[in-house]
BAVEX-739653 format. One record per residue: residue in one letter; x, y, z of N, C-alpha, C, O in turn. Coordinates in pm, whole numbers, plus 50000, padded with zeros to 5 digits. Example, Ala and Ser with C-alpha at 12.3 -4.5 7.8 and 13.67 -1.06 7.14 Angstrom:
<pts>
a513194943150780512304955050780513204967050780514244966850846s512854977550708513674989450714512905000350787513415011450804
</pts>
This chain:
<pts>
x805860684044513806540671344484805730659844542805200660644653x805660650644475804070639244518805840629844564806960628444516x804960625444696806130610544751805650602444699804560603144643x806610590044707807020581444641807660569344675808420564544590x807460562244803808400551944843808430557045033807590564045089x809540551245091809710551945229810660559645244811700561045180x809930568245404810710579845447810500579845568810030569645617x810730589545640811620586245795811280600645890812270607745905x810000605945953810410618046017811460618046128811850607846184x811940631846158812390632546229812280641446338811980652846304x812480638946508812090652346597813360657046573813450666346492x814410652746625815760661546639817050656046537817880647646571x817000662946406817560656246345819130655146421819640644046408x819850664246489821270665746555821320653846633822370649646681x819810646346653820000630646714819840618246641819620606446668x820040626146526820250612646405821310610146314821510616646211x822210597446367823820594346305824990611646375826030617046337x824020614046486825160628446552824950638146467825790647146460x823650638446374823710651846276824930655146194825350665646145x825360643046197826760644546092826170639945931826120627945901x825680652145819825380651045706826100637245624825380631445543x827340632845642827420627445559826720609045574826320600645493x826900609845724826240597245777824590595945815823940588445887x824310605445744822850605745774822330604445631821300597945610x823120611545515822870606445367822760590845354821850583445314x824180588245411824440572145392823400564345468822630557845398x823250563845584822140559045649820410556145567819800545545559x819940572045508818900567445461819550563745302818640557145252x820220564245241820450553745070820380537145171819580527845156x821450538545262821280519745284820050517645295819670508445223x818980524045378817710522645409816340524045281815130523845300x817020525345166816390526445051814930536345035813910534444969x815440549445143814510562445139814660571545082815640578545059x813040572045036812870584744897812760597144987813030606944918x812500600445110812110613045153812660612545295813200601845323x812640620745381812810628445564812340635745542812520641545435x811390640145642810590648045723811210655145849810980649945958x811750663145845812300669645968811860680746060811710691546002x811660680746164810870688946224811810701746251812780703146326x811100711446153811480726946134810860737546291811550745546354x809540734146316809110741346429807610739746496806540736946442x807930742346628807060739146713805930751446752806280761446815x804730749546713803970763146799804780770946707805080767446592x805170783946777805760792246723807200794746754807760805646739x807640786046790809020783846793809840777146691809700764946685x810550781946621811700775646495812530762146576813100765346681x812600751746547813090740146554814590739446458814550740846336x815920736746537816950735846486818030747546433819030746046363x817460759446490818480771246554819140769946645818640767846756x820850771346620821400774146717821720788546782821400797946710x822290791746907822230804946963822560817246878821980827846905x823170816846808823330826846690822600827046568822880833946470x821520817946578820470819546494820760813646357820050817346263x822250800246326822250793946237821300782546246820670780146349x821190775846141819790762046163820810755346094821170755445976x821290748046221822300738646216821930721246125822590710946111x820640725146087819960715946019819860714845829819360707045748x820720728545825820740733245684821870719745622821410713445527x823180715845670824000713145584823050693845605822710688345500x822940691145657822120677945620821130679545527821050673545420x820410687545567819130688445420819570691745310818960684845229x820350698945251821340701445155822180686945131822040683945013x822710680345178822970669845115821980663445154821860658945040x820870657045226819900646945148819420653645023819600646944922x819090660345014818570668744898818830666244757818090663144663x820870669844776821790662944682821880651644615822040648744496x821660642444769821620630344694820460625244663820250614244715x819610629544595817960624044544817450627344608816370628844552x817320631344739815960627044839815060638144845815340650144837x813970633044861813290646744927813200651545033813660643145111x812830661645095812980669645262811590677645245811390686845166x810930673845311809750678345361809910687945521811030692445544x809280689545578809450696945684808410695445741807470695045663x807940693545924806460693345971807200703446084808360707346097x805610706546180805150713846253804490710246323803470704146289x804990713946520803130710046593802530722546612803160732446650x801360722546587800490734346597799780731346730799560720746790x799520742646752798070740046905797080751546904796330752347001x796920764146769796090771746775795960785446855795240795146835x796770783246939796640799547062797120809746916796850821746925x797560806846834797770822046749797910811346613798980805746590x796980809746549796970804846437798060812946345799220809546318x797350824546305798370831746194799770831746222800460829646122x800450833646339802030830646404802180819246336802850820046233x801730808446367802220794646360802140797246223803220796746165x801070799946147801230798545972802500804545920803220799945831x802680815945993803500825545934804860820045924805570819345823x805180814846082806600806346075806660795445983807740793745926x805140782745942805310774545873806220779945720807210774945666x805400792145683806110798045562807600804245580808660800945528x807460808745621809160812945686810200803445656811000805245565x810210791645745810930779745742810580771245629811490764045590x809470770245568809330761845422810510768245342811330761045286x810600785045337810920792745255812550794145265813400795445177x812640793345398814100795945433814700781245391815670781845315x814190767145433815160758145388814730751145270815020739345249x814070758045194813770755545034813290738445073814110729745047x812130735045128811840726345157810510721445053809510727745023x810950707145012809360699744918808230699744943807380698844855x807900701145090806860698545166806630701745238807620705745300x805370703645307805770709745446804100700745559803050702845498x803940694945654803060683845731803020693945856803800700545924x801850691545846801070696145983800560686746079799810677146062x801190691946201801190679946268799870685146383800070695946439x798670678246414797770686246473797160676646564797200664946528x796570679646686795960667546749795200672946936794990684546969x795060666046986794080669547108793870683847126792760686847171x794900695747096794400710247131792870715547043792030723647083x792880709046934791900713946821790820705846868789740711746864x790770692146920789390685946980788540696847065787330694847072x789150709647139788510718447196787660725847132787840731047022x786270726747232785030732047138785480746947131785600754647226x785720749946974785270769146875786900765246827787460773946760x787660753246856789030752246734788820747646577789810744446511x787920747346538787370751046395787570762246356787790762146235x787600772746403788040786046380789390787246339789940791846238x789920780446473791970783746437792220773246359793270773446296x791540764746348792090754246212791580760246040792120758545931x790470766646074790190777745955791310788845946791920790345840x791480793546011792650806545996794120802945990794940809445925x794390792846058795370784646042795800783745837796630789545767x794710773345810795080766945682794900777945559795370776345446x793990791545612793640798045535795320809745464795600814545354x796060809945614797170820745543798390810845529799540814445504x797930795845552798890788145482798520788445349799250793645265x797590783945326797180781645227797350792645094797440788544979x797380808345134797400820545083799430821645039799840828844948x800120815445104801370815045062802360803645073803590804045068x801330790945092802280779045061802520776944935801580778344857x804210771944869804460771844772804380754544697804270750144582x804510747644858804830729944822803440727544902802580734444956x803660715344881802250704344881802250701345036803230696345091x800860705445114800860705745248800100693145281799200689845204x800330686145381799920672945422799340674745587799790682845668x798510667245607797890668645744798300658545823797930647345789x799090659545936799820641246057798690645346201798620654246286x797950633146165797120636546288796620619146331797260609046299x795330619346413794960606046424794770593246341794150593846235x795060586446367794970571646260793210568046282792720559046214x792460574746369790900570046353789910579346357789340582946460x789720583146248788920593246284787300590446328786460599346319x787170584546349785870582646400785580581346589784590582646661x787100578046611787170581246752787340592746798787290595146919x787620603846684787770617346704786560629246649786850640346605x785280624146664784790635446555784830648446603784200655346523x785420657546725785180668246723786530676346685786850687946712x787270665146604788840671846520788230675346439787130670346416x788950689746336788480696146273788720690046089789160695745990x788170675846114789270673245982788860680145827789880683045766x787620683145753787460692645670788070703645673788880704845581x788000712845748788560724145778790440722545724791100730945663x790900707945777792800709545799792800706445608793400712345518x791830694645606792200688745449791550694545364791800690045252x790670704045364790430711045264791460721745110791380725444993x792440721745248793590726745184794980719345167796030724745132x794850709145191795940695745187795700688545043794750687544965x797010684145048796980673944891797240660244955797100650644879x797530658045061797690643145139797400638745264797660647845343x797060630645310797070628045458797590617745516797370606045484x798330621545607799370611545703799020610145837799360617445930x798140597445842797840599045968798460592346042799070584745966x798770589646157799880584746289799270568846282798280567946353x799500560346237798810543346270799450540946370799450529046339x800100540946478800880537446574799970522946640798940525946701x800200511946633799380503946738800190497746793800720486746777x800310514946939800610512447031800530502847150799320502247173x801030496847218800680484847310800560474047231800610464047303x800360470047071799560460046999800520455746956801590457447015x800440449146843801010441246753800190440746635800710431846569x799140445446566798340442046474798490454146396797610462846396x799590455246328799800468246242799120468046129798670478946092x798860455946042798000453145932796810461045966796390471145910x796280453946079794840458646084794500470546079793810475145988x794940477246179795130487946242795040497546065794070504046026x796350495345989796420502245848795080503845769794420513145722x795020491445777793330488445684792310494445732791470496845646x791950499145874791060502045907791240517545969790240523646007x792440522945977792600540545950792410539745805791950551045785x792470533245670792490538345504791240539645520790810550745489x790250529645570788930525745555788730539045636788770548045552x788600542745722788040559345812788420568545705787640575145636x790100568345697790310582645635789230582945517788440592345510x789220572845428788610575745310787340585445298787030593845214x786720580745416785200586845413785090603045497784140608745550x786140605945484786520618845565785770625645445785690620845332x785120639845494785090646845430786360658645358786900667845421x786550655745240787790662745155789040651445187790240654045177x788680643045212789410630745159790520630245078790450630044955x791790629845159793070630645050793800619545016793430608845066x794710619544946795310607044965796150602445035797020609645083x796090589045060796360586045214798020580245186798450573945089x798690584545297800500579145294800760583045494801070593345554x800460568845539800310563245670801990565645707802940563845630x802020570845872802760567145887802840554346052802070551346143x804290550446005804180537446102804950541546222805740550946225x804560530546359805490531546475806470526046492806420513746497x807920534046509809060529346508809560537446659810400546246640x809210535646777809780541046894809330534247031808320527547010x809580533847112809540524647203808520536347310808500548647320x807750525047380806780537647489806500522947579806250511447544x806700530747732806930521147814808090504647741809180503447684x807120496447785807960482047800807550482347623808440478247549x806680485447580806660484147410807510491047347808160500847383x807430482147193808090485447125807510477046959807230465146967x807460480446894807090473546728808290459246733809390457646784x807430451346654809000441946595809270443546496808970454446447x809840435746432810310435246314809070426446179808950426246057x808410420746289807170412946229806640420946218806200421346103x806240432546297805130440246315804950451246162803980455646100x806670452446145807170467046014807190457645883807010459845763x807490446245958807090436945761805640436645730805300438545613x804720434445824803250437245845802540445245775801730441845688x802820458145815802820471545780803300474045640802590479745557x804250470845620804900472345446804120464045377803300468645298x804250451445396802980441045294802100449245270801900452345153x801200456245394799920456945421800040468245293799460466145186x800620476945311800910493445257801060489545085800630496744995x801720477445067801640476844916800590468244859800240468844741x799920456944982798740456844882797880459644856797070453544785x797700477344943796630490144949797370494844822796680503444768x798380492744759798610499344656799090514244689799220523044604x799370515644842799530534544840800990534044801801900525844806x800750549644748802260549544663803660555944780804860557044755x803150558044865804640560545009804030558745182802930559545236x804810557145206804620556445393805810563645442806720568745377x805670563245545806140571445666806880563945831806100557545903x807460564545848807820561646013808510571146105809410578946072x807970569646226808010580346327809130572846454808720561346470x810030574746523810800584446420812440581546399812880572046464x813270588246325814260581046288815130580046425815410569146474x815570593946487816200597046561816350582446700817440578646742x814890576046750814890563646813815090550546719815860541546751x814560550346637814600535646548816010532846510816340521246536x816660538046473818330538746444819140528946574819620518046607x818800543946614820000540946756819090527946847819900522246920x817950523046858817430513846970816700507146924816030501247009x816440504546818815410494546742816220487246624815660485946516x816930484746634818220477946480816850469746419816080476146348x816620457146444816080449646423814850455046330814520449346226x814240466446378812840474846288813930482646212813880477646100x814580488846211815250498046133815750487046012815570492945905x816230475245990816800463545927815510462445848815600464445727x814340459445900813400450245853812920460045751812410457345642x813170473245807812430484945692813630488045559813260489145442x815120489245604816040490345474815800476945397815940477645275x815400463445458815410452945380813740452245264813460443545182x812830466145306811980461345210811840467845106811420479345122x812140463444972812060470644847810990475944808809860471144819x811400489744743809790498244777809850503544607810860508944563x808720501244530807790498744576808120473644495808620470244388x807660465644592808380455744568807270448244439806140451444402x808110438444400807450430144311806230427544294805580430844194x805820421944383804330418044402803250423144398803030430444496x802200422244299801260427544225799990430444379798970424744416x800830442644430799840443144577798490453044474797350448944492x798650465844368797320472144284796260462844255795080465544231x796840451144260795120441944212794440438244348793310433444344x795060440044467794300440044563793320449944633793960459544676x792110450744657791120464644689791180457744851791490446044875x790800467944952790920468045082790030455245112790490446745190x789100453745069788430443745111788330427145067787470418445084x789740427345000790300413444997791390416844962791850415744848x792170423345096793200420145117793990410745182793810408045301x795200403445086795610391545152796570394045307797330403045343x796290386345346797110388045501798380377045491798320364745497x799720386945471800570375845463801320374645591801600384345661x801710360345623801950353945727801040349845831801270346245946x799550351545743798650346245815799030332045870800000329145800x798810321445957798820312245967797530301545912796440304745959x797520292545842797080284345800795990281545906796250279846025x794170281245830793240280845932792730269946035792140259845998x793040273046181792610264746271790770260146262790130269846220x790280253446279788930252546263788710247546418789380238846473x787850253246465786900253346574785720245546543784940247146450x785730232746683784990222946658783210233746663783260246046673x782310228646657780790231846659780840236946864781610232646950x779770246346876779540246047027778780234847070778430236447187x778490226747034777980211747116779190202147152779070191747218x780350207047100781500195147110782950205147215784100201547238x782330215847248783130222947358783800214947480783160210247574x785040214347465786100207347594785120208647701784190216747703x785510197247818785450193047939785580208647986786010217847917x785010209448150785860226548198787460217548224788410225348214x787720208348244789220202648297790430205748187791470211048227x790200200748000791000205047935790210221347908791100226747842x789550227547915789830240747893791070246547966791880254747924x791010241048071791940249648174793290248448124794230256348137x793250235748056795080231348037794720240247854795730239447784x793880245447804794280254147665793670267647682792750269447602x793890277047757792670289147759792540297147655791560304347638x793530296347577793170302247460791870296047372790780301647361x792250283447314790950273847262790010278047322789010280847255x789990280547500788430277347563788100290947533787470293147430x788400299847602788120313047598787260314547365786200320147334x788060308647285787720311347171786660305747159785720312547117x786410290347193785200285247166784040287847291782920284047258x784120292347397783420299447477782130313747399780940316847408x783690319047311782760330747254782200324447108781370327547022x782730318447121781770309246960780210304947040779130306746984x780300301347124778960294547163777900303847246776710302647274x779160316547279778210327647342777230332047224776000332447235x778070335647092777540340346981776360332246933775220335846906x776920320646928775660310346850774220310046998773050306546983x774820314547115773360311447181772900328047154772770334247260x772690334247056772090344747028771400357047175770530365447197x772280351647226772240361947362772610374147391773230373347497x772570385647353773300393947363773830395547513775050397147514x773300395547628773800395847767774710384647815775570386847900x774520372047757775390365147759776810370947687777940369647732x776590374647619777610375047497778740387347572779950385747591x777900399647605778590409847707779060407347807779740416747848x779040396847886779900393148012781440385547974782150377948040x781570390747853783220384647784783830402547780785030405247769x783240408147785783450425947772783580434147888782680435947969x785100440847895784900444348015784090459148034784440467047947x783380463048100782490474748135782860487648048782010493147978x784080491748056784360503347963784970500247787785400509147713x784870487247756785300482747651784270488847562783050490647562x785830492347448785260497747286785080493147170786090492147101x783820489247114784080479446970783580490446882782670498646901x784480488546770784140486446658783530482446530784340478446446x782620482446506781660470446466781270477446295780640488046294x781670471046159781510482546085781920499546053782950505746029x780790502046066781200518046062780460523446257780620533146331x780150518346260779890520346425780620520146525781520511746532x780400528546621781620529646710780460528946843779380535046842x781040518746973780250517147093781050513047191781990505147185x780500520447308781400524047394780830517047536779650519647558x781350510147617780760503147734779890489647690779210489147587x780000481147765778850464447791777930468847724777760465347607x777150477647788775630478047761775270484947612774330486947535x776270486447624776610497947438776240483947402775120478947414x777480477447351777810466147258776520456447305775850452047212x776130452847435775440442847420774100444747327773630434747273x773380460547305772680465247245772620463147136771620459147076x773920466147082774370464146931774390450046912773800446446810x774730443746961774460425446947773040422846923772630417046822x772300427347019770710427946975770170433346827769190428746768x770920442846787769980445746721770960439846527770630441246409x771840435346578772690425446470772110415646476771710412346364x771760407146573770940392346566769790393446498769460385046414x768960405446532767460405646429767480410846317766510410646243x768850417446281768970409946054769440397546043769480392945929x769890389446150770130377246096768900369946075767910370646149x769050360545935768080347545959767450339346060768500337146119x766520332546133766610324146197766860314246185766220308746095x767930304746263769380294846276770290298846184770810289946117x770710313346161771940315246104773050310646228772900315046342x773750304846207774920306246316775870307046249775980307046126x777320308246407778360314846339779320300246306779030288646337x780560305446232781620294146243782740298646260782820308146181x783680297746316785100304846306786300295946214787060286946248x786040303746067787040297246010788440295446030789000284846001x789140307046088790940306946084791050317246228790380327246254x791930311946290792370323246412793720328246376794420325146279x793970336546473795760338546537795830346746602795300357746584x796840341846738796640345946879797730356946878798400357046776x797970364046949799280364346964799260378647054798910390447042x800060366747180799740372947334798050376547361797190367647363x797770390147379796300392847455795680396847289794500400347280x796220396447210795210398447051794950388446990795960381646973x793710382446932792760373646895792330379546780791630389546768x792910371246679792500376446494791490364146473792040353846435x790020363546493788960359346414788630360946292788230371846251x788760349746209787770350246077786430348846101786390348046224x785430348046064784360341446041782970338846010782320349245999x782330328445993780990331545904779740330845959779600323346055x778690337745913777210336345996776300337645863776010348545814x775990328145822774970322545656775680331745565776660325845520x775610342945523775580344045414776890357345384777520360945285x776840361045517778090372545596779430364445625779680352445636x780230376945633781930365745616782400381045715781780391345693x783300380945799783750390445883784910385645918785240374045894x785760395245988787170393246094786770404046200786500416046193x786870392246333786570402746450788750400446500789490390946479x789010414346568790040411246613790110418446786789990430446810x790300408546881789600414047016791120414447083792150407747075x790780423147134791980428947232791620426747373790730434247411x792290415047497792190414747596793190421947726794400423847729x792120424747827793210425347947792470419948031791290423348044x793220407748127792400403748265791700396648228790940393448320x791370389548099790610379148053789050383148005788070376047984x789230396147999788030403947943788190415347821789030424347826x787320413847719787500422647587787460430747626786610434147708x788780440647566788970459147565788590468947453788020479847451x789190460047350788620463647212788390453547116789040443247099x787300458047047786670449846925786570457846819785970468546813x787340450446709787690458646601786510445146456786820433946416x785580451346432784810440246309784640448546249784260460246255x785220436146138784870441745982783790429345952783720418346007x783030434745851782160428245744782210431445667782190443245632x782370411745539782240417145439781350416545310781540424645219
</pts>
């Protein structure tokens, strides 16, 4: 069964609306969801047996089921007995006549010779899965290359990877630039993201953050998403849980004519322009705007074609992004600055067409002759943590 619209995993469904079937139907129709994802089992343990060995999870899936929806089913795997874990995946697909069934996989398989159990794994799934298997793993794969991702998607018809931007606020980005990784994965599936809906530490998503995310998701044109997970977003997030029943899926707006790389950013704010670095504030009004200074600071670091200059805005273990490149520490990036300045022209400089701040994240547009980019820098302590650039 190919998804189709917005759906909702779940860890414990008995902690969603009290596992009372009929308020958990009603819940996702108000919420205008085509699918749930419910977590059937862990490792090799069955998820949602009670002591007498009923799966107290049957009479809810049976009525979402009823009423239109689809029911998928996931799994965390960790490899100590691949074939177990497959075996139960089939078991429980089989036992609750389930659409789908998501593999949920992540840091145990980064261990060097888990290419093997992710081979044997997918191989006796693969030998008796009946529904369409999906892979839930990292939203970057390029920060991960020793995950086994050929090996999981070779035998997958989709991939759902976790976008969570955690601590952040920049869910757009974040989307655009896991589609942009997944794509180039080898065995490349099609992509149906899921989003963060749960609170960790003092964070939590807003409601800006899930309208973000939905724009973003339809003017990638993908045909369903995902959020993790219902059981918290319900009961402690109203406000994200609201913002997601309020968005019509799939909605009006002609998001298919948009390709990733002019995609519109809605609720962008209207572009601030940054004077030239010869017309940089007094140090007296910097102090009274630090945002401005700090922005036009790195405008003029950039235009003095310094790379060592330019790295003392970076704090020592900071990670950019840069393209398809990934660099790790000052001396990383300041390198990479070097060797970006000598394809530029001589007196290309930069300009920063449009910003937006918001708290320690810094959304840069901007241009250098003939190149057009968005850097988006993530601070702590008044020093870059992450640098996320695109060019386009």
């Amino acid at each position: 069964m190919t998804l189709q619209g917005k759906g909702f995993f779940t860890s414990n469904l008995s902690n969603c609306e009290g596992g009372e079937p009929i308020s958990i139907v009603s819940a996702a129709q108000a919420a205008g969801l085509s699918h749930v994802i419910v977590k059937v089992a862990d490792g090799v343990k069955s998820i949602g047996l009670d002591g007498s060995g009923f799966d107290v999870t049957t009479p809810a899936i049976q009525a979402l089921r009823n009423a239109g929806m689809a029911v998928w089913g996931w799994q965390s795997i960790y490899g100590n007995d691949p074939s177990a874990e497959a075996a139960l995946a089939l078991a429980r697909t089989r036992a609750l006549a389930l659409d789908g069934y998501v593999i949920a996989a992540g840091a145990e398989f980064e261990q060097p010779g888990m290419s093997g159990a992710a081979r044997q794994f997918m191989a006796v799934l693969h030998a008796g899965m009946k529904v369409p298997i999906a892979l839930s793993s990292y939203r970057f794969p390029n920060f991960h290359p020793g995950f086994p991702w050929s090996d999981f998607l070779l035998f997958c018809s989709i991939h759902m990877p976790q976008v969570y931007w955690e601590q952040a606020h920049d869910a757009a980005e974040q989307l655009i630039e896991s589609r942009r990784q997944c794509a180039a994965l080898p065995n490349a599936r099609p992509f149906i993201p899921t989003g963060a809906t749960y609170r960790a530490s003092t964070w939590s998503p807003t409601d800006q953050d899930i309208t973000d995310f939905l724009d973003t998701a339809e003017a990638l044109a993908l045909p369903a998403l995902n959020f993790f997970c219902w059981d918290t977003c319900h009961a402690n997030l109203a406000p994200v849980w609201k913002a997601i029943a309020g968005f019509a899926w799939p909605a009006s707006a002609p998001g298919a004519a948009h390709a990733p790389d002019t995609l519109p950013d809605p609720g962008r704010p209207a572009a601030e322009a940054l004077p030239a670095p010869d017309t940089l504030p007094a140090p007296e009004a910097a102090a009274a705007t630090p945002t401005k200074a700090f922005l036009r600071q790195f405008l003029a670091a950039l235009n003095s074609r310094q790379p060592a200059q330019i790295s003392t805005f970076y704090d020592q273990a900071a990670t950019q992004v840069w393209a398809d490149q990934i660099r790790h520490g000052a001396l990383s990036i300041q390198a990479g600055f070097a060797a970006f300045f000598a394809t530029l022209p001589a007196g290309t400089g930069f300009i920063i067409t449009s910003t937006k701040v918001e708290d320690d994240m810094y959304t840069l547009a901007w241009k250098a002759g003939s190149l057009t980019g968005e850097t988006i820098l993530t601070l702590k302590n008044g020093k870059i943590i992450l640098d996320y650039t695109f060019i386009a």
